[in-house]
ZAPA-608547 format. One record per residue: residue in one letter; x, y, z of N, C-alpha, C in turn. Coordinates in steps of 0.05 Angstrom, whole numbers, plus 5000, padded with zeros to 4 digits. Last residue first. Example, Ala and Ser with C-alpha at 12.3 -4.5 7.8 and 13.67 -1.06 7.14 Angstrom:
BEGIN
s525749555142527349795143525850015157/a526448865156524649105156526449345156/
END
This chain:
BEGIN
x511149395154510949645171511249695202/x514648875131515149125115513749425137/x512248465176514748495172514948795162/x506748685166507648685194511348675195/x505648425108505148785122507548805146/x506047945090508748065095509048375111/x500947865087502247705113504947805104/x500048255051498048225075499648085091/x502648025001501948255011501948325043/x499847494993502747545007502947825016/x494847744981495147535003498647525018/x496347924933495648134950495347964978/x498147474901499747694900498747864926/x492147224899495147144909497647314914/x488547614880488547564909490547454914/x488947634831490047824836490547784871/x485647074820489047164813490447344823/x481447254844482447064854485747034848/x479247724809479447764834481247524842/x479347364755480947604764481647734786/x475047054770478046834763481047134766/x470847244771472347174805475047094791/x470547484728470447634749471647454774/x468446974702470947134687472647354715/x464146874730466746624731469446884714/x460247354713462047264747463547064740/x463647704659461947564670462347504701/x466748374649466648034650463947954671/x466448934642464848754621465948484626/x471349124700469049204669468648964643/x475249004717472848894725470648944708/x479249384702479649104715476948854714/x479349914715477849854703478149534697/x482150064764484150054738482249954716/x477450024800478650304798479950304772/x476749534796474049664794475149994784/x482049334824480949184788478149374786/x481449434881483149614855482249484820/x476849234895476549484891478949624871/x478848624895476648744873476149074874/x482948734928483848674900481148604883/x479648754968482649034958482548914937/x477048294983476148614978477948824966/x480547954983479547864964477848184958/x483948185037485948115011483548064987/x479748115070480348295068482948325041/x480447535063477947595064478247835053/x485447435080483247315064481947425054/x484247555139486647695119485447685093/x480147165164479747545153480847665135/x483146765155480946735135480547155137/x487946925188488946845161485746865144/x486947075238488547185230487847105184/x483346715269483047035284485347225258/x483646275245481046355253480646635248/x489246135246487846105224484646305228/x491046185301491646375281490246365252/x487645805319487145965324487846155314/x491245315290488545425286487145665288/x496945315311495945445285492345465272/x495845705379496645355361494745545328/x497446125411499145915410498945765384/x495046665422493146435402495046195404/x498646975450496146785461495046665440/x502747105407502946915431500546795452/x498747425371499347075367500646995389/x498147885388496447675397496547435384/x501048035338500448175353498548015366/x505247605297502847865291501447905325/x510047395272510147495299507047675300/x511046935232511047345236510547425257/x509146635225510746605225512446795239/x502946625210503946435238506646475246/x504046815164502546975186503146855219/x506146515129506446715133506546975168/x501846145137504745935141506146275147/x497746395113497346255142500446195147/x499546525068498246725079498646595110/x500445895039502546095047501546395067/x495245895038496345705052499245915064/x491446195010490646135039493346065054/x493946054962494346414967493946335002/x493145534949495745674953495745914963/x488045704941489045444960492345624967/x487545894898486646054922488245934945/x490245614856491145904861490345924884/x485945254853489545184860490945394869/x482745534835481945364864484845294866/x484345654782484345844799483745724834/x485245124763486945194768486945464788/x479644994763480344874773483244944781/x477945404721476845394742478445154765/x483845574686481745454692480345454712/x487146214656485845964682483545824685/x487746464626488446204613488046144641/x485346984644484146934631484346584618/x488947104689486646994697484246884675/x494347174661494246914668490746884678/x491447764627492247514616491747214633/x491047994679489148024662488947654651/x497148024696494347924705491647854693/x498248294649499348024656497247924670/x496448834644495448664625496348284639/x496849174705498649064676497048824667/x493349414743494849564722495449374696/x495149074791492849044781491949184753/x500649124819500148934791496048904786/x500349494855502849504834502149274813/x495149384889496149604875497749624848/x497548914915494348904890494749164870/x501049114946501348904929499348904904/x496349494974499549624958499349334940/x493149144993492549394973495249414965/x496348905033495248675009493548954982/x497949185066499149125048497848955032/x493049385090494749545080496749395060/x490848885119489649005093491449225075/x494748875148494248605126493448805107/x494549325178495749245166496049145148/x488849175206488349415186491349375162/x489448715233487948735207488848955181/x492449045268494648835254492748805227/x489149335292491549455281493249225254/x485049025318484649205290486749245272/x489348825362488448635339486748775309/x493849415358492349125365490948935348/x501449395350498449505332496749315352/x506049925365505049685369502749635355/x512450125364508750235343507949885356/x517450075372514350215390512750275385/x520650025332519149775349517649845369/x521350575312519650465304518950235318/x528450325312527150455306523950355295/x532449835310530349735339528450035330/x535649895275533749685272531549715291/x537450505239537850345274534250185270/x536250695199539450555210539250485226/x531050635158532250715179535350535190/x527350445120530750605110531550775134/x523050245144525350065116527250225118/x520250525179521350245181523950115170/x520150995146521650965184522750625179/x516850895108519950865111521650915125/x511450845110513650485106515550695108/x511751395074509851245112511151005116/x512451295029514251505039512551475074/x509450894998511950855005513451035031/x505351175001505250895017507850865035/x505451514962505451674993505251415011/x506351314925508551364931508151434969/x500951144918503950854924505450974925/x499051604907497651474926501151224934/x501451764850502351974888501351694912/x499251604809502151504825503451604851/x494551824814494851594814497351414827/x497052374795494752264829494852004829/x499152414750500652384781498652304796/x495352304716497252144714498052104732/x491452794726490652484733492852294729/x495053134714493653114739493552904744/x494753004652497352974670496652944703/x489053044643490452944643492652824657/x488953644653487253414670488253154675/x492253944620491953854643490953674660/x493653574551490953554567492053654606/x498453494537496453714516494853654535/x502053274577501953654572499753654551/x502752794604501152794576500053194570/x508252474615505752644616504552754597/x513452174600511152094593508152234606/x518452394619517552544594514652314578/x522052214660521552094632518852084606/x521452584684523852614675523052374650/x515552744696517352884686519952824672/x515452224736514252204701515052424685/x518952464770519952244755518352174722/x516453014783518852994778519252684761/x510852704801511052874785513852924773/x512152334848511352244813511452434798/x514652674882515952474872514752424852/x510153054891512453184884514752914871/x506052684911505452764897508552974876/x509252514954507852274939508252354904/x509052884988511452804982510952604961/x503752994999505453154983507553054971/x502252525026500552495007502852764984/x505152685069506052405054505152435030/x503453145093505553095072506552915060/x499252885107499153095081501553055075/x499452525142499752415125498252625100/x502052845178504352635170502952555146/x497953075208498853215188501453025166/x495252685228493452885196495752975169/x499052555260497952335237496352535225/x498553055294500752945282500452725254/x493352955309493753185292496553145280/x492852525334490852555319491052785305/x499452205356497352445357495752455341/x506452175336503852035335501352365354/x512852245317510452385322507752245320/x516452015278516051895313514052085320/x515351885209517052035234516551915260/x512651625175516351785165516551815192/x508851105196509251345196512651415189/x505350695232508350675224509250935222/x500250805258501650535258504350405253/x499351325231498851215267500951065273/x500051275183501151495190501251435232/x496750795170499850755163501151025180/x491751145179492450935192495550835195/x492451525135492751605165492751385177/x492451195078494151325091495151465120/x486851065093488750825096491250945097/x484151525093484251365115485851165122/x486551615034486551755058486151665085/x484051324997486551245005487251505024/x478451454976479451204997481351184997/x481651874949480152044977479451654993/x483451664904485051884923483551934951/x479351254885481151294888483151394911/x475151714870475051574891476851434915/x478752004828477152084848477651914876/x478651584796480851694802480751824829/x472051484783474551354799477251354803/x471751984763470051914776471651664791/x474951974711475652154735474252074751/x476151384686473851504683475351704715/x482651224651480651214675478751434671/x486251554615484551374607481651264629/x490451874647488751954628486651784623/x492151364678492551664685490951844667/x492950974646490650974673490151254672/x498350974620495351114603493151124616/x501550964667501751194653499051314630/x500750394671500050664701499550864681/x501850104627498850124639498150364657/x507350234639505450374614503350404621/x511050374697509250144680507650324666/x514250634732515850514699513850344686/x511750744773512250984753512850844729/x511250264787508750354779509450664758/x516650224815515350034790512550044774/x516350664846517650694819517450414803/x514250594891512950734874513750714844/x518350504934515150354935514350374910/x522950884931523450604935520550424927/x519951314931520951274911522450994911/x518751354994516451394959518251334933/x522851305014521351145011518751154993/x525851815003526951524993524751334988/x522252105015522652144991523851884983/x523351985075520051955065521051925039/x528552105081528251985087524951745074/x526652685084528252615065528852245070/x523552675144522252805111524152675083/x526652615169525352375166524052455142/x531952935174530852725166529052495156/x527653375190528753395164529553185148/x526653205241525053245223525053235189/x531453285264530853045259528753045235/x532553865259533653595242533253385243/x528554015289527754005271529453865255/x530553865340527353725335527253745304/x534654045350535253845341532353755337/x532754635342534554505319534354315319/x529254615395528754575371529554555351/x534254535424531954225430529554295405/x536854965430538154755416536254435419/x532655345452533255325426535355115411/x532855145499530055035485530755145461/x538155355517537254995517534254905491/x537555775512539755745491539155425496/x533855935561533355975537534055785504/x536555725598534055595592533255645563/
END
C-alpha cells in the first residue's frame, strides 16, 4: 500500500513537472512578440505606475478564469486555480525577466523601472503559460473536458480578444492606421470586425450553439456581446498603454474601433486557441 501511494506520487509529480515546463513553452510561445516590441519595452518605464498597477491586479481574475477553464495542468478546484494561477503569474514573470535580460533592454539605472518593464510582460506571458495544456500538448483529445457554459464561453471571447488587443495596442501602427481612417472607413472596419466575428463564431463550435441552430440566434446570444466585450478590452488596454490620452471622441472611437478588429478575431478564435 505503501510502495503504491508512493509510486502515485512520483507519477503525480512528473506529471506536474510536465505541465510546469510545458507552461514555460507556452509563455514564451504567447509573449515573445511583446518581448521583441520597443513600444513594450519603453511602456515599462514610461507608463504612469498607477496603471501598471491596475493593470496587474485586473488581470488576475482573468488569469483564474483561464486557470478554471483551461489551465497548464488537470487540477481544477477553487484552490487548485489560485494556485495555477500564481504560478502562471510566476512563470510569466521568470520568462520576461530572463528574455529582456538576454536582450539587455532593462533599464538597471532605475529598479522600478525594470520592475515595471517585466510586470507588463509577465501578464501575456502568464496568458500564454494557462493556453498551454491546450496548444503544446501531444495528445489532441487533452483538456476536451473543460467545458465552459454560456458565461464560460463569454468569459473566453473576452479572454482572447484582451490578449489580441494586448499584443498590438503598444505599437505606434495602430495608432497610425486609426489616425488615416476615415469615418467611413472605420464603419468598414467595424462591419468587417462584426462579420468575420459571427462567420467565426458560428463556425466554432461555442457551447450552446447546437441549440441556437440558425445564425441569428448565434448572432444575438454570441457575436453582438462578443462585440461588445471586444470594444471594452480594447479601450481598457489603449487607457493602460496610454492609447487614449488627449484625443477627442471621433479620434477616440476611430482607435477603439481599429483596435476592435484585431481583438474581435481574438474573441471568436478563443474557443479554438483555449
Amino acid at each position: 500500500m505503501g510502495m503504491s501511494s508512493f509510486q502515485n506520487t512520483a507519477k503525480a509529480d512528473g506529471a506536474y513537472v510536465r505541465d510546469l515546463g510545458r507552461a514555460f513553452g507556452g509563455a514564451l510561445l504567447f509573449s515573445l512578440p511583446l518581448l521583441m516590441t520597443m513600444e513594450m519595452w519603453a511602456l515599462g518605464f514610461a507608463a504612469e505606475p498607477v496603471r501598471r498597477l491596475v493593470f496587474l491586479l485586473a488581470s488576475l481574475p482573468v488569469l483564474f478564469g483561464l486557470a478554471h477553464y483551461a489551465g497548464f495542468s488537470a487540477r481544477r478546484g477553487l484552490l487548485n486555480n489560485a494556485l495555477d494561477t500564481l504560478v502562471a503569474l510566476a512563470v510569466g514573470f521568470i520568462t520576461a525577466t530572463a528574455l529582456l535580460m538576454v536582450f539587455n533592454v532593462l533599464d538597471w539605472s532605475s529598479p522600478a523601472s525594470a520592475v515595471g518593464q517585466v510586470a507588463l510582460q509577465a501578464v501575456p506571458a502568464a496568458l500564454g503559460a494557462l493556453a498551454a495544456r491546450r496548444q503544446l500538448s501531444g495528445d489532441p483529445n487533452e483538456g476536451e473536458e473543460d467545458q465552459a457554459s454560456y458565461p464560460g464561453e463569454l468569459f473566453l471571447m473576452l479572454a482572447g480578444a484582451l490578449f489580441f488587443a494586448l499584443n498590438l495596442a503598444p505599437t505606434e501602427e495602430m495608432r497610425l492606421i486609426a489616425y488615416l481612417t476615415t469615418p467611413l472607413g472605420a464603419l468598414g472596419v467595424l462591419t468587417v470586425s462584426v462579420v468575420l466575428l459571427h462567420l467565426i463564431v458560428f463556425e466554432a463550435g461555442f457551447a450552446g450553439q447546437e441549440e441556437a441552430e440558425t445564425p441569428l440566434r448565434a448572432f444575438l446570444d454570441f457575436t453582438l456581446p462578443g462585440y461588445a466585450l471586444c470594444l471594452l478590452s480594447s479601450l481598457a488596454m489603449l487607457w493602460v498603454f496610454g492609447g487614449a490620452d488627449g484625443h477627442g471622441v471621433q479620434s477616440l472611437a476611430a482607435n477603439v474601433v481599429i483596435l476592435t478588429f484585431p481583438a474581435s478575431i481574438g474573441a471568436a478564435a478563443a474557443r479554438l486557441l483555449v
